[in-house]
C-alpha positions in Angstrom: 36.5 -3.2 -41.3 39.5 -2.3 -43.1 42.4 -1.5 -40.7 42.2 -2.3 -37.0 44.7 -0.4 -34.9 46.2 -2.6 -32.2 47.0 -1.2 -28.8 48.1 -2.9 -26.1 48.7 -0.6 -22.7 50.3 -1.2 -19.1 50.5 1.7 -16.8 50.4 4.1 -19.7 48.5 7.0 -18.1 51.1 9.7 -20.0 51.2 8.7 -23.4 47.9 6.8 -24.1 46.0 9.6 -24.7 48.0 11.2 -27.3 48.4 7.3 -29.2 44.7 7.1 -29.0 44.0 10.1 -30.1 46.3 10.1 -33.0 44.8 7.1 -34.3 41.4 8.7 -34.1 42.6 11.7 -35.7 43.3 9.6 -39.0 41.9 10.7 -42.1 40.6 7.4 -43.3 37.1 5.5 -43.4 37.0 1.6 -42.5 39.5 1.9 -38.8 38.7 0.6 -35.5 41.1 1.5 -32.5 41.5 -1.7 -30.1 42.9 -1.1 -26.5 44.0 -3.8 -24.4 44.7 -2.5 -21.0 47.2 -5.2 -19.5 46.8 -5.0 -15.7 47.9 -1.2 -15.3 47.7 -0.2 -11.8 47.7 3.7 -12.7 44.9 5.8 -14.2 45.1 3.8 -17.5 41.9 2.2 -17.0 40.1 5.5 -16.1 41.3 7.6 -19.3 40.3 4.3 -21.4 36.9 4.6 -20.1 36.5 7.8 -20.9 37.0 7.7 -24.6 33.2 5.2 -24.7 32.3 3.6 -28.1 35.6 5.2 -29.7 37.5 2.4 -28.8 37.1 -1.1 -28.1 38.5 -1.8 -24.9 39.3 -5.1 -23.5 40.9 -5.2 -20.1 42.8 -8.1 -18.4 45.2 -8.8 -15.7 48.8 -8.1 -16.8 49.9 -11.2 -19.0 52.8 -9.3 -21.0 52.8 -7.5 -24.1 52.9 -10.0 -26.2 49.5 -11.9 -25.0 48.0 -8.4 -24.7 48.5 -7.4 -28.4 46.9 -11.3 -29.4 44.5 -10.4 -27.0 43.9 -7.2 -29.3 43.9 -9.2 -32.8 41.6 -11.4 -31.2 39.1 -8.7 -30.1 39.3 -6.9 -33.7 38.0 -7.3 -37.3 40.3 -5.6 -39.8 41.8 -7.0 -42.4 44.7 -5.3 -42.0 46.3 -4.9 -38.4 48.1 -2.1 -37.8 50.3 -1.8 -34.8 50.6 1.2 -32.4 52.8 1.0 -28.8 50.8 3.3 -26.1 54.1 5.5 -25.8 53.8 6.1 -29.6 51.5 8.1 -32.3 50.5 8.1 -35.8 51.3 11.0 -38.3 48.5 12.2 -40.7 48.7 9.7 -43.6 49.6 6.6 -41.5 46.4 4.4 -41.8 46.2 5.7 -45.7 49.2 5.3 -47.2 49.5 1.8 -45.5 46.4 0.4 -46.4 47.1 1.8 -50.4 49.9 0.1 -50.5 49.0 -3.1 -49.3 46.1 -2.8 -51.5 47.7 -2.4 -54.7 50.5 -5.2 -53.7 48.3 -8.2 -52.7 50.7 -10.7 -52.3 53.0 -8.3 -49.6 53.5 -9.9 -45.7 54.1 -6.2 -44.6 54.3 -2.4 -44.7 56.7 -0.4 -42.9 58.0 3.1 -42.5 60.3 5.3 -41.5 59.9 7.4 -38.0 60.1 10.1 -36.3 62.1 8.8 -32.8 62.2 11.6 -30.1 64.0 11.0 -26.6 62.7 11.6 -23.2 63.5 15.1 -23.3 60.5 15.3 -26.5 64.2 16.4 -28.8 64.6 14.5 -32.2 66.8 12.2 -32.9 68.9 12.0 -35.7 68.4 8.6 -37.5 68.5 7.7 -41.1 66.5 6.1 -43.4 65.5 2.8 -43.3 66.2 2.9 -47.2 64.7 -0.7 -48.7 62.6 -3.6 -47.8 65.0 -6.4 -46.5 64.9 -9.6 -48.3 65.0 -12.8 -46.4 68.8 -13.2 -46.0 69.3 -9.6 -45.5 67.1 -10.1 -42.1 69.0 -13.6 -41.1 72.1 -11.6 -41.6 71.9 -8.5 -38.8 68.8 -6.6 -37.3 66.4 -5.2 -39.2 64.8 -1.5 -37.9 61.5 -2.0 -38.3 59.1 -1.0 -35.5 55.9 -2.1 -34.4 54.0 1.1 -34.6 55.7 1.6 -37.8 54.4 -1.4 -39.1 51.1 -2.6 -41.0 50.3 -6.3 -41.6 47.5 -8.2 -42.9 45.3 -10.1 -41.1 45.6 -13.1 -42.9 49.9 -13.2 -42.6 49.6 -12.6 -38.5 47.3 -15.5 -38.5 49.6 -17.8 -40.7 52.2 -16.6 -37.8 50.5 -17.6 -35.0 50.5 -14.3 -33.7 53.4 -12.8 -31.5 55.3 -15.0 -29.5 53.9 -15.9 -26.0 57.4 -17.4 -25.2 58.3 -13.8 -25.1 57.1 -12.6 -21.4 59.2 -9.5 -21.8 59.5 -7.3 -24.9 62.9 -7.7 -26.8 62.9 -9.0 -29.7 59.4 -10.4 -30.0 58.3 -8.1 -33.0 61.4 -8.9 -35.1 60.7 -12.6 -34.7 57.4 -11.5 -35.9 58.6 -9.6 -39.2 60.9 -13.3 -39.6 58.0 -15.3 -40.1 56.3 -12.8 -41.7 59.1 -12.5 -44.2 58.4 -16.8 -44.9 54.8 -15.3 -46.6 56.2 -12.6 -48.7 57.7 -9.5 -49.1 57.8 -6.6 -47.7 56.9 -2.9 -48.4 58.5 0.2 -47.4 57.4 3.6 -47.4 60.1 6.0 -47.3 58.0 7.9 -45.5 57.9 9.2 -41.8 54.5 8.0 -40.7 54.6 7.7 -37.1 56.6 8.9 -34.1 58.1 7.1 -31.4 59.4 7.6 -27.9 62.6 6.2 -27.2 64.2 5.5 -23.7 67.9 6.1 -22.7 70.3 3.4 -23.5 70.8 1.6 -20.1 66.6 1.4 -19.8 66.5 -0.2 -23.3 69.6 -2.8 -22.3 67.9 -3.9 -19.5 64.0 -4.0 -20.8 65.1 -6.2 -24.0 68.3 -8.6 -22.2 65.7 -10.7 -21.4 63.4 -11.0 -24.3 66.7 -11.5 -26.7 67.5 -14.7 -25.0 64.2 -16.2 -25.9 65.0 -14.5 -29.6 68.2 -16.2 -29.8 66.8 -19.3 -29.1 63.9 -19.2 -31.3 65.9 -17.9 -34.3 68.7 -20.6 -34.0 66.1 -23.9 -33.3 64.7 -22.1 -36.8 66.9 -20.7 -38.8 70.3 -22.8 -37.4 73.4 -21.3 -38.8 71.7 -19.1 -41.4 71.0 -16.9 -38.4 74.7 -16.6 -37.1 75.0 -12.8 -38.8 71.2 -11.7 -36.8 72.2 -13.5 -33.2 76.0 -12.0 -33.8 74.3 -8.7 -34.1 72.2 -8.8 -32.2 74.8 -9.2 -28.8 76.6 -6.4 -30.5 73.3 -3.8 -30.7 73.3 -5.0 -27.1 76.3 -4.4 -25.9 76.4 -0.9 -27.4 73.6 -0.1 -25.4 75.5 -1.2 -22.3 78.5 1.0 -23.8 76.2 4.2 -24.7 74.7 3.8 -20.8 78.3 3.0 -19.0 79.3 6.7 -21.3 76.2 8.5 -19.8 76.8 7.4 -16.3 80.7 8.2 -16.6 79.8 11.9 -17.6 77.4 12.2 -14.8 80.3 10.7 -12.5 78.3 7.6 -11.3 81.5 5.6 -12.0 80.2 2.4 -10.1 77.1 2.4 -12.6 79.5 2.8 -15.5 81.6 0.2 -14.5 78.6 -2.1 -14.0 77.4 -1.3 -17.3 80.5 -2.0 -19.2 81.0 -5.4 -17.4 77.3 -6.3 -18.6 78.5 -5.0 -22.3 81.7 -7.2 -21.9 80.0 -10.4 -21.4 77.7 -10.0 -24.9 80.8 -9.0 -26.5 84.2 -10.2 -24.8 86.2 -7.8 -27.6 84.7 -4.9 -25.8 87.0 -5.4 -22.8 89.7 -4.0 -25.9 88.0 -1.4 -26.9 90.5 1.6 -27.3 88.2 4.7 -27.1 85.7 2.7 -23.4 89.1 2.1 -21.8 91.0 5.5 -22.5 87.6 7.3 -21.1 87.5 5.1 -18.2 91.0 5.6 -17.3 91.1 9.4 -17.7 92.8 10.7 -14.0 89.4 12.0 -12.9 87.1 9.0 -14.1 90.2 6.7 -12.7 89.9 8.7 -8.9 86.1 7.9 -9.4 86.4 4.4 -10.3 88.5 3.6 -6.9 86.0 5.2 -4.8 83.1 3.7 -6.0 85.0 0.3 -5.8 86.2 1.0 -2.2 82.6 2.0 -1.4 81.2 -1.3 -2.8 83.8 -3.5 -1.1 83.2 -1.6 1.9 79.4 -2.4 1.9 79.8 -5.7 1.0 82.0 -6.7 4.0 
């Protein structure tokens, strides 16, 4: 088997169907698609039965994504692993392009692309290019873009790893520690190429699912990589924060101004020079957001006594 496509799933019932079937819709000879089904209490389990001896399907009770997607590795055969999140899909050309590549540069940890990243509402969203492969010091100095689903590796390198990170019970930041050891085997490949797309959540929802998992990041990176990782931990409470920021913004416009206040204290404490942040304060302070802001605090007082 050349390329095993690694799928782990947990109450995925309205986006498994069109991962699945975009990795079965690949033009290329030598795949297998691997589905672990984490626990999902939904309909997950019934739509995986459906597809038969298209997949391999392993089901387990809910253990976290990171255990499901060893779980998946486990199960496969390919030498090359190709990851695929069950709210994402492959474009035509994924599993080709990334298995030529990693052909022709033997010695490479990785291949990544580009992708196509969509919000809830199914619009695009404007992001640029990755532009290069990061070297080593480039990825200890801030965070590195580089997406599961949009990523390739071989076999061989995710063993070396040890897999993904069981430490990691929560997703957030478990991949890029990945792509860090990773990065100790060789270098990477990029393909400046959109080869996938990917579903991305608001702001607030993405702050809250990763908080967790980049605690365990932190620590992992610093016992590591000590100070040569100050630049990657220092970004990494600042990409946090400024999902706090963007979510505190969204609730302000919808007038939840007891949201927005709680979202901008939980941005203040990954990055205390928020709290002088021109542009948050003067939208916060704004007559109508100000009249808002009083209320919601009377109202929280009042519920509290």
């Amino acid at each position: 088997m050349r390329i095993s496509v690694i799928i782990p799933v947990f109450n995925g019932e309205r986006t498994i169907r069109a991962a699945i079937d975009s990795a079965l819709a690949q033009e290329f000879e030598g795949s297998e698609v691997v589905v672990v089904n984490d626990g999902s209490t939904d309909s997950t389990q019934r739509i995986l039965e459906g597809y038969g001896d298209r997949i391999k399907l392993v089901t387990q009770a809910n253990r976290g994504v990171c255990v499901a997607r060893n779980v998946c590795v486990a199960a496969s055969s390919g030498k090359y692993l190709a990851f695929l999140d069950a709210d994402d899909e492959f474009l035509p050309g994924k599993l080709e392009r990334s298995y030529r590549a990693l052909e022709q540069n033997p010695g490479a940890a990785l291949v990544f692309s580009d992708l196509v990243t969509i919000d809830s509402r199914g619009d695009e969203i404007d992001i640029p290019p990755i532009g290069h492969a990061p070297t080593m010091e480039e990825m200890l100095s801030r965070g590195w873009p580089i997406l599961p689903t949009g990523a390739v590796m071989p076999r061989a390198v995710f063993d070396r790893c040890g897999g993904f990170c069981e430490d990691f019970e929560r997703p957030g930041g478990d991949d890029a520690y990945l792509w860090l050891l990773g990065r100790e085997q060789g270098e990477f490949i990029y393909i400046a190429e959109q080869l996938a797309l990917h579903r991305n959540a608001s702001a607030l929802v993405l702050a809250k699912k990763y908080q967790p998992g980049f605690r365990i990041f932190h620590r992992l990176v610093r016992a590591r990589y000590g100070s040569q990782a100050d630049g990657l931990i220092r970004d990494g409470r600042h990409f946090l924060s400024a999902l706090y920021i963007a979510g505190a913004m969204n609730l302000m416009d919808e007038g939840d101004m007891r949201g927005a206040l709680s979202a901008w204290m939980s941005a203040t404490r990954h990055r205390p020079a928020m709290l002088l942040d021109h542009s948050m304060l003067s939208r916060f302070f704004v007559a109508r957001n100000l009249r808002r802001l009083v209320k919601g605090i009377g109202i929280a007082v009042t519920r509290r006594a």
